[in-house]
N, CA, C and O atoms as CSV, one atom per row, in Angstrom:
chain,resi,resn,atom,element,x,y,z
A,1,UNK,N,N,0.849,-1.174,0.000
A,1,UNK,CA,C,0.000,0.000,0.000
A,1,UNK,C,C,0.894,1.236,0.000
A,1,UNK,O,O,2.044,1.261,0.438
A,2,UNK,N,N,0.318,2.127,-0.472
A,2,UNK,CA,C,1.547,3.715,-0.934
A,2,UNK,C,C,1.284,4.146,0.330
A,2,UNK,O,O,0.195,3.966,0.874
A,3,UNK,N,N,2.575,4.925,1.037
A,3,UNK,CA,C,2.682,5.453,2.128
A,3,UNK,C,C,2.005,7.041,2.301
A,3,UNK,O,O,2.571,8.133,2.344
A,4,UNK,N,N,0.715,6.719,2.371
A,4,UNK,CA,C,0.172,8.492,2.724
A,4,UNK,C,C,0.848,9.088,3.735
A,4,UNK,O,O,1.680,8.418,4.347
A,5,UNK,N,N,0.614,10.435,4.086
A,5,UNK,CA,C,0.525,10.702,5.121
A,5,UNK,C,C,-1.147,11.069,6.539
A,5,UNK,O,O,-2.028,11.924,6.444
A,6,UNK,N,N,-0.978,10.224,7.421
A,6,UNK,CA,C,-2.359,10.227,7.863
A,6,UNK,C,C,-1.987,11.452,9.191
A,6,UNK,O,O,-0.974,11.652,9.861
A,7,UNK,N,N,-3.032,11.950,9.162
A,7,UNK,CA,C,-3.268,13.228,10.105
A,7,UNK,C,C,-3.895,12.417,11.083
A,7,UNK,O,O,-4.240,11.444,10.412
A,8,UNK,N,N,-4.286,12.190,12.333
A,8,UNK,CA,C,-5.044,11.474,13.299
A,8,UNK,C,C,-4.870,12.514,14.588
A,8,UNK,O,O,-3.821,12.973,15.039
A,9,UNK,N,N,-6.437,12.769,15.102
A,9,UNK,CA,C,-6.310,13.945,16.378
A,9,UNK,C,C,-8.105,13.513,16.440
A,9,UNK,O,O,-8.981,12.952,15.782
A,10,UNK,N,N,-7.872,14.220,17.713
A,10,UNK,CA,C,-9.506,13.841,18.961
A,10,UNK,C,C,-10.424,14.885,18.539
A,10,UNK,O,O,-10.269,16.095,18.705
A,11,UNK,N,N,-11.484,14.241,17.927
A,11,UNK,CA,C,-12.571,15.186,17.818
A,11,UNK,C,C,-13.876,15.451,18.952
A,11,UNK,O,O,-14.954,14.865,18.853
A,12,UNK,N,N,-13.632,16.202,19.770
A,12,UNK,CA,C,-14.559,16.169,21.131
A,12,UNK,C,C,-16.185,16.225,20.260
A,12,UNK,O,O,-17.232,15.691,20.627
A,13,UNK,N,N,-15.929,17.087,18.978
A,13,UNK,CA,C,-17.800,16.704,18.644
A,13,UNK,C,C,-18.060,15.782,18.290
A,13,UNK,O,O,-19.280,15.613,18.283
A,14,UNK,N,N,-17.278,14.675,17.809
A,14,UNK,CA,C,-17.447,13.384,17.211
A,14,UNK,C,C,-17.114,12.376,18.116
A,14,UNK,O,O,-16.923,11.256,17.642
A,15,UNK,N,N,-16.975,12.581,19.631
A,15,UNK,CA,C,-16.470,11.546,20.288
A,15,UNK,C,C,-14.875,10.619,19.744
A,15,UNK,O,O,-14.156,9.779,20.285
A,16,UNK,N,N,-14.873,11.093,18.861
A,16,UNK,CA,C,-14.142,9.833,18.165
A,16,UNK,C,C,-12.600,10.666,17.703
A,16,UNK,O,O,-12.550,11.896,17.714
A,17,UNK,N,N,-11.520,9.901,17.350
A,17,UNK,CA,C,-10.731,10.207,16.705
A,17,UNK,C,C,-10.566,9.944,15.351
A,17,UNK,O,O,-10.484,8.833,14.829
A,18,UNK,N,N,-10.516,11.189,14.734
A,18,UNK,CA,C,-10.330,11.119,13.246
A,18,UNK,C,C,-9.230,10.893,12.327
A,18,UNK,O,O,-8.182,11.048,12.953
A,19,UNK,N,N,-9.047,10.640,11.302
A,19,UNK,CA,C,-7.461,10.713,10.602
A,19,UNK,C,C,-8.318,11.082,8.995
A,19,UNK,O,O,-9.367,10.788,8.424
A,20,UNK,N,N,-7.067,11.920,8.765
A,20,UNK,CA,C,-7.569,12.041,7.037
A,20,UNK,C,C,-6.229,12.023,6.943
A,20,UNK,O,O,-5.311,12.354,7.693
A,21,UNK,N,N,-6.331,11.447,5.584
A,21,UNK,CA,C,-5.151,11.615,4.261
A,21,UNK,C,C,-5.204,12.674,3.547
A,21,UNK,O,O,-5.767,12.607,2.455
A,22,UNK,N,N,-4.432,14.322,4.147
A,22,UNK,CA,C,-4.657,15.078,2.901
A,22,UNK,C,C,-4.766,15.041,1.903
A,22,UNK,O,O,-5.627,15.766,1.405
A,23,UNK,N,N,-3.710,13.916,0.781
A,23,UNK,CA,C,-3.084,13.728,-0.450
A,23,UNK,C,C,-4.292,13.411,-1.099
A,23,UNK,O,O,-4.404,13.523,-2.319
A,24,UNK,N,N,-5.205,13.025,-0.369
A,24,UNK,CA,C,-6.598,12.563,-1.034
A,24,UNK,C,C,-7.469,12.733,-0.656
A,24,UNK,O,O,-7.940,12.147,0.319
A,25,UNK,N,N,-8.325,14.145,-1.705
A,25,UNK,CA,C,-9.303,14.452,-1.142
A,25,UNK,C,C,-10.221,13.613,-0.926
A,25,UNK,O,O,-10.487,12.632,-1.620
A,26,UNK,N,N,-11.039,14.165,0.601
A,26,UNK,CA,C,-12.107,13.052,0.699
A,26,UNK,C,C,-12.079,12.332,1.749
A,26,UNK,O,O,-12.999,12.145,2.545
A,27,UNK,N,N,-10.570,11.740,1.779
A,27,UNK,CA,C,-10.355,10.352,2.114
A,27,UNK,C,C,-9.465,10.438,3.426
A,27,UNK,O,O,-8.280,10.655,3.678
A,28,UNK,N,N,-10.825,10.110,4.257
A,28,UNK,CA,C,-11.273,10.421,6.102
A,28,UNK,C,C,-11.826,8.991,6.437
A,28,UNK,O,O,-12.528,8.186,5.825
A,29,UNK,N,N,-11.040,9.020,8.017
A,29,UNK,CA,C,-12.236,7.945,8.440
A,29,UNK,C,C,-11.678,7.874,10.133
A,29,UNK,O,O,-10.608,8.304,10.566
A,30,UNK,N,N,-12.689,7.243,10.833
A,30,UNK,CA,C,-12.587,7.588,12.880
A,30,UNK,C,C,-12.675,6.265,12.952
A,30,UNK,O,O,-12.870,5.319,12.188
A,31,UNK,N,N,-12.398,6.535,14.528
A,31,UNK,CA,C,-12.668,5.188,15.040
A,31,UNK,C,C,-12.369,5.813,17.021
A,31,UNK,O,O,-11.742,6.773,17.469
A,32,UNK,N,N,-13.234,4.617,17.759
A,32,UNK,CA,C,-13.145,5.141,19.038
A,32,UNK,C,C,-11.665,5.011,19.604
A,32,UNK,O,O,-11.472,5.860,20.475
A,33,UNK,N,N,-11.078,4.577,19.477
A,33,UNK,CA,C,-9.491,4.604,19.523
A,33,UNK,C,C,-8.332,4.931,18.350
A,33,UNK,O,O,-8.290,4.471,17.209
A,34,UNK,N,N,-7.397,5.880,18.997
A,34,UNK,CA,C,-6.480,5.822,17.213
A,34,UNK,C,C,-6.050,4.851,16.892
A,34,UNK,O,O,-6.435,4.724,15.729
A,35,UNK,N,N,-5.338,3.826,17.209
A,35,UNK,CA,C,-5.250,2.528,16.698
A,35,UNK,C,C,-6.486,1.735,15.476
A,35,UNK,O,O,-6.326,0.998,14.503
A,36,UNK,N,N,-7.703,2.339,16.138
A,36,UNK,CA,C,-8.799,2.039,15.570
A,36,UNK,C,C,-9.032,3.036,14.473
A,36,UNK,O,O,-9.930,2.658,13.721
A,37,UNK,N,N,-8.570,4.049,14.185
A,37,UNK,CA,C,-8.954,5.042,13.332
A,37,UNK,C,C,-7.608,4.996,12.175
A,37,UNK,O,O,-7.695,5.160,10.958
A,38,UNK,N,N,-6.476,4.743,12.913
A,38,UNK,CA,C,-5.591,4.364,11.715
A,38,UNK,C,C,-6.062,3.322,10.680
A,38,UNK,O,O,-6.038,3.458,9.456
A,39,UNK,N,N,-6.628,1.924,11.607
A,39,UNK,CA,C,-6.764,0.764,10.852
A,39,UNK,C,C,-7.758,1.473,9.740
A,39,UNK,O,O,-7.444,1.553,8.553
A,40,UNK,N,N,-8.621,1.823,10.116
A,40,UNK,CA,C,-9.759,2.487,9.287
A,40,UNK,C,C,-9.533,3.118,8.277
A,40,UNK,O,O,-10.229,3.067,7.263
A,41,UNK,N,N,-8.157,4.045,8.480
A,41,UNK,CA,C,-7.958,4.941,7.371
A,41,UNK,C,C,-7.282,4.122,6.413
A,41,UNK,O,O,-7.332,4.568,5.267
A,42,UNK,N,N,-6.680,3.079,6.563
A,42,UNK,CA,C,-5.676,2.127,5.945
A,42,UNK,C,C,-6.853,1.954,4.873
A,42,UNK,O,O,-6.753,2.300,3.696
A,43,UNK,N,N,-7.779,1.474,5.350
A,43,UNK,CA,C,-8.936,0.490,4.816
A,43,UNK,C,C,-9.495,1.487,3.682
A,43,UNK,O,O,-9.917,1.081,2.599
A,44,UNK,N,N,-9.450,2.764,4.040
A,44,UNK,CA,C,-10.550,3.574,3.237
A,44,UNK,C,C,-9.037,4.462,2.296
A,44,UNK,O,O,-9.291,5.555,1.790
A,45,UNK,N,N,-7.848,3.996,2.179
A,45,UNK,CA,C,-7.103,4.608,1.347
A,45,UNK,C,C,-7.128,3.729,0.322
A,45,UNK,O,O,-7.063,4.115,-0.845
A,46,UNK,N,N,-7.243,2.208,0.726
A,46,UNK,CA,C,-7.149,0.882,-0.399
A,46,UNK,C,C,-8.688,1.788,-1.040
A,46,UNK,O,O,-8.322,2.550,-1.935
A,47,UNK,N,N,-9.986,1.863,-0.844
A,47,UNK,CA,C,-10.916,1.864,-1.572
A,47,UNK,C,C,-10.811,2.994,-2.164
A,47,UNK,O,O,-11.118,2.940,-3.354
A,48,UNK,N,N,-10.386,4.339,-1.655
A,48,UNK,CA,C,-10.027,5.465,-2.660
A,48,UNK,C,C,-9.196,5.214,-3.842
A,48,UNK,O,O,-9.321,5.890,-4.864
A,49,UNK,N,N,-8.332,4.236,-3.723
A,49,UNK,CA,C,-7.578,4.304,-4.871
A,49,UNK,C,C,-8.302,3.370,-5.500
A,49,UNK,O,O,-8.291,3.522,-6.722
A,50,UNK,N,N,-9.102,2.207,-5.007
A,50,UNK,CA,C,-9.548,1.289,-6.315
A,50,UNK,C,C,-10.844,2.529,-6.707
A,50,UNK,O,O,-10.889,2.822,-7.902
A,51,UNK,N,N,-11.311,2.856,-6.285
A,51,UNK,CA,C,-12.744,3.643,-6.864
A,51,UNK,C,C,-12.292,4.717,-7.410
A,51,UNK,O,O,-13.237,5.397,-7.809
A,52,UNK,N,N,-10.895,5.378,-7.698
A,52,UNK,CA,C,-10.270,6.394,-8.661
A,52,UNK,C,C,-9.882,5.264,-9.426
A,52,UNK,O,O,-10.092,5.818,-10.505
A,53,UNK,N,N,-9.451,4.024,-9.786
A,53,UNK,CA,C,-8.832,3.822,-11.172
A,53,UNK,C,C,-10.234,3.062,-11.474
A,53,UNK,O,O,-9.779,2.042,-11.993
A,54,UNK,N,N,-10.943,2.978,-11.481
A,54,UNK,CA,C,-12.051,2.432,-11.425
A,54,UNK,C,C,-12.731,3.460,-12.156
A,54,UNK,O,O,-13.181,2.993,-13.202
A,55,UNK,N,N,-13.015,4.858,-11.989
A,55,UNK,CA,C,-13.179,6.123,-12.637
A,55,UNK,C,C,-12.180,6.812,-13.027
A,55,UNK,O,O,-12.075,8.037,-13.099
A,56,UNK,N,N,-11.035,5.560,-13.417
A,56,UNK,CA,C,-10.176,6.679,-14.590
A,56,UNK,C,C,-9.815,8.141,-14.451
A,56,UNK,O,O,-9.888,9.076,-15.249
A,57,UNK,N,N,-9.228,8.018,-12.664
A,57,UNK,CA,C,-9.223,9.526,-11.990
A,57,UNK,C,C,-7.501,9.127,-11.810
A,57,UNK,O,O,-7.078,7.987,-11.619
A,58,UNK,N,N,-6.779,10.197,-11.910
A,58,UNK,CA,C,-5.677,10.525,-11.216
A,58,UNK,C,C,-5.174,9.929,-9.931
A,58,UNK,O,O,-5.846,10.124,-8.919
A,59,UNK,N,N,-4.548,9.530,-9.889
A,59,UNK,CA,C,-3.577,9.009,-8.135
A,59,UNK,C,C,-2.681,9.901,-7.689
A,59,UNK,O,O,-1.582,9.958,-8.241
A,60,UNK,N,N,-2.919,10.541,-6.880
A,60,UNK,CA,C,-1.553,10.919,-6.606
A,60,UNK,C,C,-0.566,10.156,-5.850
A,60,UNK,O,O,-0.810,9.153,-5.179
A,61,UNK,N,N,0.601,10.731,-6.020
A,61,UNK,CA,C,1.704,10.124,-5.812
A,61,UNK,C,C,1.960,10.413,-4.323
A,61,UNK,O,O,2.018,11.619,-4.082
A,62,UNK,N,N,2.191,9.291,-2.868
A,62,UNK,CA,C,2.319,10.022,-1.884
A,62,UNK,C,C,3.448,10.315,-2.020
A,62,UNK,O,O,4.279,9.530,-2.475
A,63,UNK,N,N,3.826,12.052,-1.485
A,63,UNK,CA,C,5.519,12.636,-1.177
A,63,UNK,C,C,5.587,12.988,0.408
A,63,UNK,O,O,5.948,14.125,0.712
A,64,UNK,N,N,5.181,11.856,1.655
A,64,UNK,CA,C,5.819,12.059,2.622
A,64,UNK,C,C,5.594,13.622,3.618
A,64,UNK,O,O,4.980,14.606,3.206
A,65,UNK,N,N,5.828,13.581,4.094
A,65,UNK,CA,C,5.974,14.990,5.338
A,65,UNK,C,C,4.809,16.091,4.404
A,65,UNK,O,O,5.045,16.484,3.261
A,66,UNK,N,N,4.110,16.287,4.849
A,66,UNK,CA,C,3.363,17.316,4.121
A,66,UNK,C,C,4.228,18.709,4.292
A,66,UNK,O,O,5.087,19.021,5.117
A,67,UNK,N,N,3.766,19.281,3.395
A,67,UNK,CA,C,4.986,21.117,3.308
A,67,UNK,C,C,4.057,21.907,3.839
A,67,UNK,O,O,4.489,22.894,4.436
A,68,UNK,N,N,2.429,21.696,3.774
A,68,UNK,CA,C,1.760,22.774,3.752
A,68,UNK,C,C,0.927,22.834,5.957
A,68,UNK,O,O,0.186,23.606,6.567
A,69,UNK,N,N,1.629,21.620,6.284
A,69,UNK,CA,C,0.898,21.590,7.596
A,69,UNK,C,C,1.945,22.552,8.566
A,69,UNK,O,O,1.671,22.764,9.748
């Protein structure tokens, strides 16, 4: 699996901890523990990329350390 970078932090309105993959818009996912919200995001980066080549959409390429955070 391509190495995103995952953001993961406590959302007090969502109970839950979140993680998104900047590199791909969209492509978010929680869980009641971060352990649990990583696994999650793992899960929902595999289906972003099959449902972009699937619609003949662009991938980006992950480049590591984000510049813009």
């Amino acid at each position: 699996m391509p190495k995103y970078e995952i953001i993961i932090y406590w959302s007090a309105d969502d109970a839950a901890f979140i993680a998104e993959v900047p590199e791909l818009p969209g492509c978010a996912a929680d869980g009641a523990s971060y352990q649990e919200a990583l696994s999650n995001a793992e899960i929902v980066i595999r289906e972003w990329i099959e449902t972009a080549k699937e619609l003949g959409r662009d991938i980006p390429e992950p480049k590591g350390r984000l510049l813009f955070a």
